[in-house]
C-alpha positions as YAML, in Angstrom:
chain: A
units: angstrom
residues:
- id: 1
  name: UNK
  ca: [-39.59, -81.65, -60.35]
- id: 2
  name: UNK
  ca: [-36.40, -82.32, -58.93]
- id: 3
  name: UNK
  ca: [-34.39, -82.16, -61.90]
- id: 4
  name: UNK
  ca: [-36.19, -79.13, -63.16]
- id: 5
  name: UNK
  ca: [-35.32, -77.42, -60.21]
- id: 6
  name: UNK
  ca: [-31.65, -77.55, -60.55]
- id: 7
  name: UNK
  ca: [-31.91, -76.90, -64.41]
- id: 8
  name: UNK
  ca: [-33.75, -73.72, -63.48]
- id: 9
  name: UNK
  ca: [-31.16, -72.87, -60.60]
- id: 10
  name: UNK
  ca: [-28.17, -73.06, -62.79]
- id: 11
  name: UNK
  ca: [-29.12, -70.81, -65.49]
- id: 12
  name: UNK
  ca: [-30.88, -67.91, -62.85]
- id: 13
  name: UNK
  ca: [-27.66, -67.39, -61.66]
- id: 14
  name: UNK
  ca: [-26.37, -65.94, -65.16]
- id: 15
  name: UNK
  ca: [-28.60, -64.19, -65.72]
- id: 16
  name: UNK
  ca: [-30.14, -62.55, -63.01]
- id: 17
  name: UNK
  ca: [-27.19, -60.50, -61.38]
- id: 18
  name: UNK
  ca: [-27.62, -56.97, -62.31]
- id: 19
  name: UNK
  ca: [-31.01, -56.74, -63.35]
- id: 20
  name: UNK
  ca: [-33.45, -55.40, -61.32]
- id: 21
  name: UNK
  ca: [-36.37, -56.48, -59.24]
- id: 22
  name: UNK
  ca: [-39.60, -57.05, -60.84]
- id: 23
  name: UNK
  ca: [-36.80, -57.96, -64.09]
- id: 24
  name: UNK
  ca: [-35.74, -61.00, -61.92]
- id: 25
  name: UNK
  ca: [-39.36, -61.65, -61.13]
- id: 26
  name: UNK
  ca: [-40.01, -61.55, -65.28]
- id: 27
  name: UNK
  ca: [-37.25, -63.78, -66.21]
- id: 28
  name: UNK
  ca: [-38.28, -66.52, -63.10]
- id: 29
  name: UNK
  ca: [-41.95, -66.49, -64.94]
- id: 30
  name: UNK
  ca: [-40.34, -66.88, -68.22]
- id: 31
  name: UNK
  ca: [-38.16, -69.62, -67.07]
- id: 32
  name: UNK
  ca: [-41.07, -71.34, -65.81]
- id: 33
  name: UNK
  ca: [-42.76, -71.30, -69.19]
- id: 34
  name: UNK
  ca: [-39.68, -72.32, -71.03]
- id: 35
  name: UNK
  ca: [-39.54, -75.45, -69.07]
- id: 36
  name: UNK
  ca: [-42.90, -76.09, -69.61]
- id: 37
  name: UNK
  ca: [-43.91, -75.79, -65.89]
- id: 38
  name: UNK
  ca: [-46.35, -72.46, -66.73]
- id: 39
  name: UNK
  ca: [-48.50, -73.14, -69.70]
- id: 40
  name: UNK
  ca: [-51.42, -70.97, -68.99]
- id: 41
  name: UNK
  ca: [-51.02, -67.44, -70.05]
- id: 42
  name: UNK
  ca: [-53.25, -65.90, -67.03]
- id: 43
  name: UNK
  ca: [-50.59, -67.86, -64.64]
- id: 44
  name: UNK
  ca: [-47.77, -66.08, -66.11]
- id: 45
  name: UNK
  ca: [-49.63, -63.10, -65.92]
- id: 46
  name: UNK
  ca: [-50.60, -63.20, -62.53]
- id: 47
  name: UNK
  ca: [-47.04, -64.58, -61.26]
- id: 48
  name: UNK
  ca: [-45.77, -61.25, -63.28]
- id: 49
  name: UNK
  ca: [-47.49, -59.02, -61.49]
- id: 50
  name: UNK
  ca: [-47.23, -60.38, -57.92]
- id: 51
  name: UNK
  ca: [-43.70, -60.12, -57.50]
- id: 52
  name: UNK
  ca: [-42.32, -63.05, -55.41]
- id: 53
  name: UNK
  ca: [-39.60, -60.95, -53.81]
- id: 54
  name: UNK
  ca: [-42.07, -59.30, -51.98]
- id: 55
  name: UNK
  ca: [-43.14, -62.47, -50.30]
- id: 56
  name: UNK
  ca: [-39.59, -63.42, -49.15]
- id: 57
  name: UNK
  ca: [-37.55, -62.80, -46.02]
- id: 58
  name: UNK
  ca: [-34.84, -59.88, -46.40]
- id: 59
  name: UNK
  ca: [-31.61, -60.94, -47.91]
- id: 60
  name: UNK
  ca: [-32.95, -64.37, -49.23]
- id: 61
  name: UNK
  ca: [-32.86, -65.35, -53.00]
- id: 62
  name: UNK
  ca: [-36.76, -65.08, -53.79]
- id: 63
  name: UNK
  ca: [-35.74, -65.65, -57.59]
- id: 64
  name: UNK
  ca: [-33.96, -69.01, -57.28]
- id: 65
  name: UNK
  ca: [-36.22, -71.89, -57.54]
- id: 66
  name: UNK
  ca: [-36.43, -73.23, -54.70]
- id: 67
  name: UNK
  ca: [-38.47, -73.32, -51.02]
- id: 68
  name: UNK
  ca: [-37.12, -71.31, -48.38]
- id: 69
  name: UNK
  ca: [-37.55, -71.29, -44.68]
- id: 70
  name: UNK
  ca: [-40.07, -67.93, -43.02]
- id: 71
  name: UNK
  ca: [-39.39, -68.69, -39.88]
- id: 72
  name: UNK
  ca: [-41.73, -70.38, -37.39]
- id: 73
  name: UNK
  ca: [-40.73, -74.06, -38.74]
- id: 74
  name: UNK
  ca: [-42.60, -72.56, -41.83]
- id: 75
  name: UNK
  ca: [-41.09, -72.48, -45.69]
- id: 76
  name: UNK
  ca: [-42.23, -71.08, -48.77]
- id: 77
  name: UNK
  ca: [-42.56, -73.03, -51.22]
- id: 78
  name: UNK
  ca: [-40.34, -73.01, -54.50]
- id: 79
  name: UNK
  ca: [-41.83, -70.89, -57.71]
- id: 80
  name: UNK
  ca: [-42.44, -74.73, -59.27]
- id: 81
  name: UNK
  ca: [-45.13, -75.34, -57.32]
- id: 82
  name: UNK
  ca: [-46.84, -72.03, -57.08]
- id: 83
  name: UNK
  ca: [-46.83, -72.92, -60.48]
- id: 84
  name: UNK
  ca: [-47.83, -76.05, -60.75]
- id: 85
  name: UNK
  ca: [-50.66, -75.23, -58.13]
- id: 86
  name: UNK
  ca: [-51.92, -72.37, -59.90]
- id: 87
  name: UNK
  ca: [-52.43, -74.52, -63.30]
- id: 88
  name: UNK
  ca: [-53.94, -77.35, -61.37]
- id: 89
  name: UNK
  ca: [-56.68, -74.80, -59.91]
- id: 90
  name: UNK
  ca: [-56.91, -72.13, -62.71]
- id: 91
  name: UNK
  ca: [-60.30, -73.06, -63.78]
- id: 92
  name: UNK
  ca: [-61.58, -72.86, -60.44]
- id: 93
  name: UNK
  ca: [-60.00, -69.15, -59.93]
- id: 94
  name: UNK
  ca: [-62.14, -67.78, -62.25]
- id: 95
  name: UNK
  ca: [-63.60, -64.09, -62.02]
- id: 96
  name: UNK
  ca: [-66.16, -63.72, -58.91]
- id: 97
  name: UNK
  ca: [-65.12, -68.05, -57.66]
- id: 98
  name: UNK
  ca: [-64.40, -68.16, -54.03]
- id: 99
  name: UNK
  ca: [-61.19, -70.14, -53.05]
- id: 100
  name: UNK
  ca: [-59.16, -70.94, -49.72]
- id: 101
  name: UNK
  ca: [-55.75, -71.10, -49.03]
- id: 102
  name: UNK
  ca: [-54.82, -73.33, -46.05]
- id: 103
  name: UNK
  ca: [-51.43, -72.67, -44.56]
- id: 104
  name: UNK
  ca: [-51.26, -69.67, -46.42]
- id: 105
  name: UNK
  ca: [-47.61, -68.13, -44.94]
- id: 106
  name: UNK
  ca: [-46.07, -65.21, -46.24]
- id: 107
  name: UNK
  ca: [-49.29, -64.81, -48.63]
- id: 108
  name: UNK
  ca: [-47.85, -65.05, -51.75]
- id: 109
  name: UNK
  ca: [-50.27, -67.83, -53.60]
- id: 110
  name: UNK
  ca: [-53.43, -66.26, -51.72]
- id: 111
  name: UNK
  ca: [-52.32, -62.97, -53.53]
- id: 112
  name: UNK
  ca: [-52.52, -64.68, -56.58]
- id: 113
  name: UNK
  ca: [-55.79, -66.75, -56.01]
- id: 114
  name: UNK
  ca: [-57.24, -62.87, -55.19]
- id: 115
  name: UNK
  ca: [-55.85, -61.68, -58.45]
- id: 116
  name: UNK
  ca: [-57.06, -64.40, -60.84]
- id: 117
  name: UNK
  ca: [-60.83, -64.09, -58.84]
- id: 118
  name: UNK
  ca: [-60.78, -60.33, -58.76]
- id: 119
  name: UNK
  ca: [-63.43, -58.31, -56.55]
- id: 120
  name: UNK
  ca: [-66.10, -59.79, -57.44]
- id: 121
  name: UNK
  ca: [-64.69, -63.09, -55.75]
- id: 122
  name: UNK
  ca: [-63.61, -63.63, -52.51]
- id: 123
  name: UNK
  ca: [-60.19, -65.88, -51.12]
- id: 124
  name: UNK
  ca: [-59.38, -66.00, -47.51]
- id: 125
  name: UNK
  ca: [-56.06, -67.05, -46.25]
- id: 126
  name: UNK
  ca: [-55.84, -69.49, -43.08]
- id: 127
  name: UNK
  ca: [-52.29, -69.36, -40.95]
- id: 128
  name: UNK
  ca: [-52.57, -70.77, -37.19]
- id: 129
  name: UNK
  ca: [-49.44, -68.74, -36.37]
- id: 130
  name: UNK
  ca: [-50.34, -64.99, -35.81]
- id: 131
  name: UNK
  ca: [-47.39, -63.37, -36.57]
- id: 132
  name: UNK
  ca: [-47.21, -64.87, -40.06]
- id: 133
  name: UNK
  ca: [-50.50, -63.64, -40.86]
- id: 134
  name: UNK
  ca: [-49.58, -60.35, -39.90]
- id: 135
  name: UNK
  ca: [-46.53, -60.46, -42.20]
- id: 136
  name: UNK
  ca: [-48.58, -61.63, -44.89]
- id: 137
  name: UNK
  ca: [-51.02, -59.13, -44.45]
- id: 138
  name: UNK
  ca: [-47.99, -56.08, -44.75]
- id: 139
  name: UNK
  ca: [-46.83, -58.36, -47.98]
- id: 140
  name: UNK
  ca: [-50.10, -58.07, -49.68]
- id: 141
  name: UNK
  ca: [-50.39, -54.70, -48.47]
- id: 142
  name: UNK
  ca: [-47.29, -53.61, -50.46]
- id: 143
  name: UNK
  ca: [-48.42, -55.60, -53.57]
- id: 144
  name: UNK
  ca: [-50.71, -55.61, -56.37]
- id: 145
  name: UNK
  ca: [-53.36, -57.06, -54.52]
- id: 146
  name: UNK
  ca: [-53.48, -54.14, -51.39]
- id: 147
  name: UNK
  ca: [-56.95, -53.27, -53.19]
- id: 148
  name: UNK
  ca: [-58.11, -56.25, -52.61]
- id: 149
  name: UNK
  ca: [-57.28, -56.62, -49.10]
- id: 150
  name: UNK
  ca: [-58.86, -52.90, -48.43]
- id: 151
  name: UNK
  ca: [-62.32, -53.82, -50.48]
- id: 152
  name: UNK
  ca: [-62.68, -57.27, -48.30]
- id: 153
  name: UNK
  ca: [-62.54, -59.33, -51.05]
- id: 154
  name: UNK
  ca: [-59.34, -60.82, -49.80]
- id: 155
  name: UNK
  ca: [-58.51, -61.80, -46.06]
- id: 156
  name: UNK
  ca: [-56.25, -63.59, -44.10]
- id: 157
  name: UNK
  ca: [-57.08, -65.08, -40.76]
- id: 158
  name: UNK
  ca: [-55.03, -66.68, -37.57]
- id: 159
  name: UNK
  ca: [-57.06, -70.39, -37.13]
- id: 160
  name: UNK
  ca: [-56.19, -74.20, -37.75]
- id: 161
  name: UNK
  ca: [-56.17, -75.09, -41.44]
- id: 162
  name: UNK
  ca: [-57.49, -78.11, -40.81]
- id: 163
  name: UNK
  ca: [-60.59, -77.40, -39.81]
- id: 164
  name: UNK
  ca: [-60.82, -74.83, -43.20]
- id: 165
  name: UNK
  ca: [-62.72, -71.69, -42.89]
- id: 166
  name: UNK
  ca: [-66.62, -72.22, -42.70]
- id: 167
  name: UNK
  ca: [-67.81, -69.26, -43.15]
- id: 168
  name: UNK
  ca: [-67.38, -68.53, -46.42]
- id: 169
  name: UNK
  ca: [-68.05, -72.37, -47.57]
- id: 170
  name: UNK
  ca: [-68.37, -73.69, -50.19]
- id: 171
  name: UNK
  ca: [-64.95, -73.27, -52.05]
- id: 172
  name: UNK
  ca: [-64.38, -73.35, -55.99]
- id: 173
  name: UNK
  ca: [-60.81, -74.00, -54.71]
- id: 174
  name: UNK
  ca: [-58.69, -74.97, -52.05]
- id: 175
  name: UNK
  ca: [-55.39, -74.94, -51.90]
- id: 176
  name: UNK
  ca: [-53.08, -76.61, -49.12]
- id: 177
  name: UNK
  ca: [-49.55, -75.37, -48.37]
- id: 178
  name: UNK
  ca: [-48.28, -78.17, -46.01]
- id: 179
  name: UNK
  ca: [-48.74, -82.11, -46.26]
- id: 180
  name: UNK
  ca: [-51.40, -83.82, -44.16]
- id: 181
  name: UNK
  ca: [-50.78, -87.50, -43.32]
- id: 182
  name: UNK
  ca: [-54.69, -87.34, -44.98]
- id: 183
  name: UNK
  ca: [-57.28, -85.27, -46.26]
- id: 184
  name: UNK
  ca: [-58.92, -83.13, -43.32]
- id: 185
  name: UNK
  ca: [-62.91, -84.27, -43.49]
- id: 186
  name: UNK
  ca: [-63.50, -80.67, -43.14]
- id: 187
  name: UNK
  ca: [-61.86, -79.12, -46.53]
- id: 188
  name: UNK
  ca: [-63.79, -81.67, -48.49]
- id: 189
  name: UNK
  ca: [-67.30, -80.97, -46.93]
- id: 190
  name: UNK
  ca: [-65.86, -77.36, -47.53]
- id: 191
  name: UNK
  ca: [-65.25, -77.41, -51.45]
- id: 192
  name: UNK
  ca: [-67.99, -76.78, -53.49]
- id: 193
  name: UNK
  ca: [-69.35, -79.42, -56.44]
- id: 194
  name: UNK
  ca: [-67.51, -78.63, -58.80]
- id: 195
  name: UNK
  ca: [-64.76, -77.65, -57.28]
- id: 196
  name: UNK
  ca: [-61.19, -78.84, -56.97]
- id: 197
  name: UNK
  ca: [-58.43, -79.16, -54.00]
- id: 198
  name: UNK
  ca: [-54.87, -79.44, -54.23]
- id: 199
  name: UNK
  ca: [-52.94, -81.11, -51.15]
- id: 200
  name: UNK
  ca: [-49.59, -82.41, -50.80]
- id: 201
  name: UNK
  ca: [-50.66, -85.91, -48.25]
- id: 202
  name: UNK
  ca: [-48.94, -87.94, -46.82]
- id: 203
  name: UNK
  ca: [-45.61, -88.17, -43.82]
- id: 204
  name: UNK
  ca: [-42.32, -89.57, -45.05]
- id: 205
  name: UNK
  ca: [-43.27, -90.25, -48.85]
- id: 206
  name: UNK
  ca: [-45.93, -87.25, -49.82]
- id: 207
  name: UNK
  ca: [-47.94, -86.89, -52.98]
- id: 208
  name: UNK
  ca: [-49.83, -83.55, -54.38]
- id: 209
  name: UNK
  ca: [-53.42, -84.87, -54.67]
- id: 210
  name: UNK
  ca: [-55.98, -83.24, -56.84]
- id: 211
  name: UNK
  ca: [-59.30, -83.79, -55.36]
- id: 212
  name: UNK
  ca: [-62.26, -83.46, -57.73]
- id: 213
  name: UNK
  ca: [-65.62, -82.64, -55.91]
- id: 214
  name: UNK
  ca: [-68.37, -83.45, -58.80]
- id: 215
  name: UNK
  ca: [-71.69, -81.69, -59.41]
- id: 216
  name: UNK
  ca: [-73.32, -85.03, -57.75]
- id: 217
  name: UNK
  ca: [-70.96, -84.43, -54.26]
- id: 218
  name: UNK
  ca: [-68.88, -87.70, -55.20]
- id: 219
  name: UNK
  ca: [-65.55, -86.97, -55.00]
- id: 220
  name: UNK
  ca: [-62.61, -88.25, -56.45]
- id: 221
  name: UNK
  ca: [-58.63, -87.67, -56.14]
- id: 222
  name: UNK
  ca: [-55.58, -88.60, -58.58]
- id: 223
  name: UNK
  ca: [-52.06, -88.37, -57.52]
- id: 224
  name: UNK
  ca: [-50.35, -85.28, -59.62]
- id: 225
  name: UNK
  ca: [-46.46, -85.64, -58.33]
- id: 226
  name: UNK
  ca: [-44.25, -86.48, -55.47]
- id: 227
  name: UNK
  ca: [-43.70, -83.71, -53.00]
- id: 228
  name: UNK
  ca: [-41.76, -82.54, -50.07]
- id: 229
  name: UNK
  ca: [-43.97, -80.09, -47.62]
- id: 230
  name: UNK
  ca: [-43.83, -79.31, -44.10]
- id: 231
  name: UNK
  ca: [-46.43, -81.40, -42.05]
- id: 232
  name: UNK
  ca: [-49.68, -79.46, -41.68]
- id: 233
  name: UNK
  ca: [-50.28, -80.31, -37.62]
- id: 234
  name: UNK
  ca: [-51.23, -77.87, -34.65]
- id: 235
  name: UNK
  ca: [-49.61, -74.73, -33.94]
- id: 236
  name: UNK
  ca: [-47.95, -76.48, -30.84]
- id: 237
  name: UNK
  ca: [-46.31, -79.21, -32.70]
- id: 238
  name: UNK
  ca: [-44.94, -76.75, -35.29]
- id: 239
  name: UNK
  ca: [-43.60, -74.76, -32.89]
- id: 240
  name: UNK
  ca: [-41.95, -77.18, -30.83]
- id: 241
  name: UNK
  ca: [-38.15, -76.98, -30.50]
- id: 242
  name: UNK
  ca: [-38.58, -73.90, -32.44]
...
């Protein structure tokens, strides 16, 4: 991922310049399939049309591929792993599949989990620091998925990601954006047979875990890749020193 990421870097720079917004947006996506990072069509399609640079701080570089800080000891992650994430859970973002995104930030993958399970389905974003769920609710707001958040089929609450979000149990997916030292109890009893989670675990050394809940409610997990998140820990500790 590492390497990939620099590759990418060097050759957004050329080309990116003088085009415009949702252009630079276009050519990230299509960098991201070059590289073989994006193979699904609907991801593409979906990181298309919810344009990262809305989901960025002012005068940041939303199109270079990496994470970059939101305030609040927060980051969002780099267009990589919004990638990678969205091709790990695709088939459990179907049309009308419920899915949760813990940690969910500026709101940029929760957009996209509400896009790929349209109205029929239902995604709720989880951020224990108020005033990032209020950005990410004016982010969506000004997106492609503002529909979404008027019709209720999309939502974004202030509580601890950790314990998941209950009432709308169980998930087809969960997704978390910050590394636990191990899997909260709670998001497992939360997904749904069938379903899949993807969470980066662990402290110093992290790995993104897929965990597979099957029909029978055994559950199993696979290391994807080695990852660098933020901890996921109580609003207190991420605040401290900030």
């Amino acid at each position: 991922m590492e390497v990939l990421r620099l590759i990418l870097n060097r050759y957004f720079f050329r080309r990116l310049w003088s085009s415009g917004s949702s252009d630079k947006n276009k050519a990230l996506v299509e960098q991201l399939q070059r590289y073989g990072v994006i193979k699904s069509r609907k991801v593409a399609q979906v990181m298309e049309t919810i344009d990262r640079g809305s989901f960025t701080p002012s005068g940041s570089s939303p199109y270079v591929d990496s994470p970059m800080p939101i305030g609040y000891n927060a980051t969002i992650s780099a267009p990589h792993m919004h990638a990678a994430c969205l091709e790990l859970l695709e088939e459990h973002l179907q049309p009308g599949m419920h899915a949760l995104d813990v940690g969910s930030g500026t709101g940029y993958l929760t957009a996209c989990f509400a896009m790929m399970v349209g109205p029929q389905g239902r995604v709720v974003g989880v951020e224990h620091i108020p005033e990032l769920v209020s950005l990410s609710i004016g982010n969506i707001n000004r997106s492609a998925a503002a529909s979404l958040l008027t019709d209720g089929s999309l939502t974004v609450h202030v509580a601890d990601g950790r314990s998941g979000w209950p009432e709308l149990a169980p998930y087809d997916a969960i997704h978390v954006g910050a590394a636990a030292p191990e899997i909260p109890q709670p998001l497992i009893e939360q997904l749904k047979p069938g379903g899949r989670m993807v969470i980066p675990v662990g402290t110093v050394f992290q790995e993104l875990k897929v965990v597979d809940k099957k029909l029978d409610g055994s559950v199993t997990i696979r290391n994807e890749t080695s990852v660098r998140y933020v901890p996921l820990t109580s609003k207190a500790a991420q605040l401290q020193n900030y």
